[in-house]
N, C-alpha and C positions, 0 to 999 in steps of 0.2 A: 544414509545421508540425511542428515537434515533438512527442514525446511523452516525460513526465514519470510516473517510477514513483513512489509515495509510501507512506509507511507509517503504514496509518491507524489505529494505535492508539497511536502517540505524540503528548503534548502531552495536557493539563491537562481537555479535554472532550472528548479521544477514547473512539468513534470518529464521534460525532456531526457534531461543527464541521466535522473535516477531512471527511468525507464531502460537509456544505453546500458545499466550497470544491473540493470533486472535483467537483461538478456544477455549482456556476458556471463553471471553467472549462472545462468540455466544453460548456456554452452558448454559450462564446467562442473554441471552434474549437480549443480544446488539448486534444489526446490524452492519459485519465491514466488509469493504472493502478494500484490500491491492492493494498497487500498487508495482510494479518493475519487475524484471525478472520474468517471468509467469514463465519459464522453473525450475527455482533455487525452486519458491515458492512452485510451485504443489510437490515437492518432498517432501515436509514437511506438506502438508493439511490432509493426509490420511485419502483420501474418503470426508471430510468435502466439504460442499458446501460453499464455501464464495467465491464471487464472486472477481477477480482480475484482475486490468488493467496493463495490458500488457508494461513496459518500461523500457526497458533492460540499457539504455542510464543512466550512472554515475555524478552526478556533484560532481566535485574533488574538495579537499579544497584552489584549484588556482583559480576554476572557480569561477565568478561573478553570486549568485545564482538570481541577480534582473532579469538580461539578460539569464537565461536559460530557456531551450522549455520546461523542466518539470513545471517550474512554473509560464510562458505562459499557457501551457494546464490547470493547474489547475484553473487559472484564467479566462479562458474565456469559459474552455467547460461549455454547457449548464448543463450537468448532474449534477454539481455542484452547481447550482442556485440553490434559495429556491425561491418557489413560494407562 
């Protein structure tokens, strides 16, 4: 099975909806992993275990998203490599 990172404070009723749709499919056997505000997320997991990376930091639709740290991190953390 896969597993699919997601960032759940993008999209129109984040980070509620996407969270409903992180735990449908962890019902359905899909490995997911959310990133953004831990604090906003856990409020929406109830009790679910899906593991989420912690980053509270917004890229606004002024910022240049080639030059931002969130998608630095995503590019270079090891966790993200496939071996």
């Amino acid at each position: 099975m896969s597993t699919i990172a997601v960032d759940a404070m993008g999209g129109d009723s984040a980070p509620q909806e996407i969270v409903k749709g992180a735990i449908l499919a962890k019902e359905e056997g899909v490995e997911v992993i959310l990133s953004g505000d831990k604090t906003l997320i856990n409020n929406y997991l109830e009790g679910v275990n899906i593991p989420v990376i912690d980053y509270p930091e917004v890229i606004s639709m002024t910022d240049n998203p080639v030059v931002s740290p969130q998608v630095t991190f995503l590019i270079l953390s090891p966790s993200f490599t496939k071996t």
